[in-house]
C-alpha positions in Angstrom: 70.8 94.9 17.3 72.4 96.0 13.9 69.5 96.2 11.1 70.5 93.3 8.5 71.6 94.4 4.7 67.9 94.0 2.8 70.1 91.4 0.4 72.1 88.2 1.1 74.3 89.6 -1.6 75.0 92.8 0.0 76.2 91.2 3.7 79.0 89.8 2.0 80.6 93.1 2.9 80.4 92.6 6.3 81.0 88.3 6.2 84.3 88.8 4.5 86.4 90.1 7.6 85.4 87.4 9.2 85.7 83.7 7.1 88.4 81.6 7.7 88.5 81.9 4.2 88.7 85.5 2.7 85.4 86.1 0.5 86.1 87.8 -2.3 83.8 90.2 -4.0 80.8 89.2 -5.7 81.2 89.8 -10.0 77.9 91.3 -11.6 76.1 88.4 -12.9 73.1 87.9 -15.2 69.8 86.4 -15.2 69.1 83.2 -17.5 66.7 80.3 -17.9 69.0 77.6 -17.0 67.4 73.9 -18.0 66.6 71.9 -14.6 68.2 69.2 -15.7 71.7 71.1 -15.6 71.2 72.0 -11.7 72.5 70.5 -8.9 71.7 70.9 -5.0 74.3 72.0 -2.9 75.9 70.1 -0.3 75.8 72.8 1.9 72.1 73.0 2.2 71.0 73.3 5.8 67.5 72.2 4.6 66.8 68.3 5.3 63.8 67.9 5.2 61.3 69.4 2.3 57.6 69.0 3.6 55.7 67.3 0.4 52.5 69.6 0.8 54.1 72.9 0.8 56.4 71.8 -2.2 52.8 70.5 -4.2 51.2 74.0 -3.1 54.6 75.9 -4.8 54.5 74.0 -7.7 50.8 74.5 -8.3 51.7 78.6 -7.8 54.6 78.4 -10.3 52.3 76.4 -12.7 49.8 79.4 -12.6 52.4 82.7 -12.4 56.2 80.6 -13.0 58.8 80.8 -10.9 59.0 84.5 -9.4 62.4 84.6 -7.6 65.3 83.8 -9.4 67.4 80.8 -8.0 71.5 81.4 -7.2 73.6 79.5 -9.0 77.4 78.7 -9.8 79.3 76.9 -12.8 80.5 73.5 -12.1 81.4 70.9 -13.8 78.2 69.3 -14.3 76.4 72.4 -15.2 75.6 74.0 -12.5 75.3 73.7 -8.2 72.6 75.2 -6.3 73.4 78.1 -3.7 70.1 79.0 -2.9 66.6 78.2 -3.9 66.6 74.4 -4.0 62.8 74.8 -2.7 61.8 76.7 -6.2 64.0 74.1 -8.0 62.5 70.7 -6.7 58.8 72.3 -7.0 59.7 73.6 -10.6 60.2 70.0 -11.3 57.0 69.3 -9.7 55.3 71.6 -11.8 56.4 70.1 -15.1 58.3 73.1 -16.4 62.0 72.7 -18.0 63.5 75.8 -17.0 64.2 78.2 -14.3 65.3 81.9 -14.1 68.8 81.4 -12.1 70.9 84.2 -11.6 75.0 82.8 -12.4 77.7 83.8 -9.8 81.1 82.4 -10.5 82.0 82.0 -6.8 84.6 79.6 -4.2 83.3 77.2 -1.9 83.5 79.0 0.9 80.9 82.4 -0.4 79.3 79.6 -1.9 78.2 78.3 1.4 78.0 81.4 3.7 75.3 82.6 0.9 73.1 79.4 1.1 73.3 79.1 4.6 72.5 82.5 5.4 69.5 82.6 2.5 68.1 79.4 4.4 67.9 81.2 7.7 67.0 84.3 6.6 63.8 82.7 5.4 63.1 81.3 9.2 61.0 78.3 8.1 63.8 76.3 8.8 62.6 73.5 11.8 65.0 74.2 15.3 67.3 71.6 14.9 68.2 72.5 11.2 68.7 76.3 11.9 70.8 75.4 15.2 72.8 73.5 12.8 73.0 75.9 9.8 74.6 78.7 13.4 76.6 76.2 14.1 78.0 75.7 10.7 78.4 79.2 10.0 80.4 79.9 13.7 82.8 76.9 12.5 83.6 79.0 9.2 84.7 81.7 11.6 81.9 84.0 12.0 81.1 85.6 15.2 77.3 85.4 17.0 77.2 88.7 16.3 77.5 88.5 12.6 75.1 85.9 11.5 72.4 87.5 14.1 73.3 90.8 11.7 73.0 88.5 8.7 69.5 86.8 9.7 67.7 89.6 11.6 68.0 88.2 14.9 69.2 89.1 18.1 72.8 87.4 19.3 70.9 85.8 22.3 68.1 84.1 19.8 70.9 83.1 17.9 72.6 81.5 21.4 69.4 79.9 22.7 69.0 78.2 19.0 72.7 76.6 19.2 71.2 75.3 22.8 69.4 72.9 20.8 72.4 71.1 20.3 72.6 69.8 23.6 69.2 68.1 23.9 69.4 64.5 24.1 68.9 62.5 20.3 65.5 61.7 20.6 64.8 65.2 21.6 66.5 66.2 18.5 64.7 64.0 16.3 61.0 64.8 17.4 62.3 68.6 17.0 63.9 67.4 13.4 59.9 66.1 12.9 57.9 68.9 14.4 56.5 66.6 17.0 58.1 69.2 19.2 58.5 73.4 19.1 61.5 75.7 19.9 59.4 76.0 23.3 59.5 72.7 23.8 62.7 72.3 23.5 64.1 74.9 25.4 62.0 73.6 28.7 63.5 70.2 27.8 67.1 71.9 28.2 66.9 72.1 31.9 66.8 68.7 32.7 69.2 65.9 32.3 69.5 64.0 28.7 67.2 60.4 30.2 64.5 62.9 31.7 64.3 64.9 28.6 63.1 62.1 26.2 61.1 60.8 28.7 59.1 63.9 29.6 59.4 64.7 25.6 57.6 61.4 25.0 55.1 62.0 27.4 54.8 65.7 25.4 54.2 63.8 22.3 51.8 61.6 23.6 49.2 63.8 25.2 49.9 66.8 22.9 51.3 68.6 25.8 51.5 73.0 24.8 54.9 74.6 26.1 52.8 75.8 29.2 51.6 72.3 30.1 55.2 70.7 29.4 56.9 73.7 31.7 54.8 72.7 34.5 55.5 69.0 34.2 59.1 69.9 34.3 59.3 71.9 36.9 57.5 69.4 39.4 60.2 67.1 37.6 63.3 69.0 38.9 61.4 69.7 42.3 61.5 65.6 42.6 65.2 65.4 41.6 66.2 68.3 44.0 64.2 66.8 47.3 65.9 63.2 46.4 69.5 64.9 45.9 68.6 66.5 49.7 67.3 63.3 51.0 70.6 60.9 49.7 69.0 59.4 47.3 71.0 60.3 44.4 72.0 57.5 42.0 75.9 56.6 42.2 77.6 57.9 39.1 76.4 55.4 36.2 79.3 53.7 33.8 79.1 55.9 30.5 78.2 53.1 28.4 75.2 51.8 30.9 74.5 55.5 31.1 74.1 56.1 26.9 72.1 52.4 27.1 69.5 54.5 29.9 69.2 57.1 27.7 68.4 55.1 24.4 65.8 52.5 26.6 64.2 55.7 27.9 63.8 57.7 25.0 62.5 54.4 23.3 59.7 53.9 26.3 58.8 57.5 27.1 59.9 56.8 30.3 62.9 56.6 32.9 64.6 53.9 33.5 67.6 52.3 36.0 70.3 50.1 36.2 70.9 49.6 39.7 73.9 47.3 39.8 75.4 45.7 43.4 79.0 44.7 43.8 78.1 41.2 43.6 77.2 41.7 39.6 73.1 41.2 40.6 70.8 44.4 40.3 67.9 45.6 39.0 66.4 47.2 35.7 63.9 49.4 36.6 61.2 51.1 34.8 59.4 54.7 36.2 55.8 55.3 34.9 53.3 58.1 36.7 49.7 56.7 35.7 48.1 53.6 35.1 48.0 55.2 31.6 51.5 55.8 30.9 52.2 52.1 32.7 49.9 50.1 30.0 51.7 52.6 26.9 54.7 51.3 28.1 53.5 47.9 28.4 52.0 47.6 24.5 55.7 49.1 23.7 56.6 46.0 25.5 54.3 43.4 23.5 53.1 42.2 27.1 49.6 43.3 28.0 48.8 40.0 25.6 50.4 38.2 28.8 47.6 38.5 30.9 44.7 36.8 29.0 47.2 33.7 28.9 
């Protein structure tokens, strides 16, 4: 793997021959102490989520030594827009102070963005779903695999596997987007189809599963679903829509669940569960283990 520049700055280099946009070369800027109240965040920030502890334990670091790395800034009309550094900004506000050291770089939309999204990854704190997002942003722009593994110090198959994350069904994505769930997780949950993946996520969630325990659970999973597929039990292809309303019911029970429709129009809704365990969480889900003291 190529070693990455030491400075966001510096990779711009290699990012412009590959932007749909041409980036044009960064001017020299200068360090000032820019008033908080004239910054803006970025729209670009891959960031969506900004855990309230860790911004309290920055703010109470700046309060005691300031703000040590200068933020990246442009001019805009407002003032001035956030490239990178919106962490430090919103716990400098936190901490009570006015201003911030920001270093000014007069630059399009398109650098403008590269830089923040590559600063954000660079910094790998980023949960999954966010840094498979900020890839998948930066591949749309026109950069290669190749490139942003350059850029972020990782290697073009890491880079691949995090843009797998993509595919996992939405409540995957969400409990990922939370940190209910790891990388590991997810990537085990990637082997198996979109209705089995939020169930055996939920089932992760609930017992506090490791991505050892949750690897075993799949793969007697997918040893189920194989010996039915040999045995002809395999369920007819579902209609789309009944087949996103599966997905939605099971991710919402933490468990799988069937429509099994006959020609006549009658059929069956069916719900899986493995343990009397999982049966009664599914049940209080329900609102109907009060049914039988009535």
């Amino acid at each position: 793997m190529a070693k990455r520049p030491r400075d966001t700055l510096d990779y711009l280099a290699v990012l412009a021959g590959e932007t749909a946009t041409p980036l044009s070369p960064l001017p020299a800027g200068s360090f000032l102490d820019l008033p908080l109240t004239d910054i803006r965040p970025s729209p670009w920030q891959a960031r969506k989520h900004f855990d309230p502890g860790q911004l309290a334990e920055l703010a109470d670091t700046i309060r005691e030594h300031g703000v040590l790395q200068p933020v990246l800034v442009r001019p805009s009309p407002e003032g001035y827009e956030l490239i990178a550094g919106e962490r430090r900004w919103r716990a400098a506000q936190l901490a009570g102070i006015e201003t911030i050291p920001a270093l000014v770089r007069d630059v399009g939309d398109e650098q403008a963005a590269t830089l923040g999204l590559v600063e954000n990854l660079q910094r790998s704190d980023l949960n999954p779903i966010e840094e498979a997002e900020g890839y998948r942003t930066l591949i749309d722009r026109g950069l290669s695999q190749q490139t942003i593994g350059v850029a972020v110090g990782k290697s073009v198959s890491t880079v691949s596997r995090s843009l797998g994350m993509l595919d996992l069904a939405d409540p995957v994505k969400d409990a990922l987007r939370d940190g209910q769930l790891s990388h590991a997780h997810g990537r085990v949950l990637l082997s198996l189809p979109k209705a089995e993946q939020a169930r055996l996520a939920q089932l992760a969630i609930r017992r506090a599963w490791n991505s050892r325990q949750i690897e075993q659970a799949a793969r007697k999973l997918k040893q189920r679903i194989d010996d039915d597929t040999r045995r002809g039990r395999r369920a007819r292809r579902e209609d789309p829509d009944i087949a996103a309303l599966s997905e939605r019911i099971s991710g919402h029970l933490g468990a799988k669940v069937e429509f099994r429709n006959h020609p006549t129009g009658s059929g069956q809704f069916v719900i899986h569960y493995a343990s009397a365990d999982e049966c009664n969480g599914i049940l209080m889900k329900l609102n109907l283990l009060d049914l039988a003291s009535d």
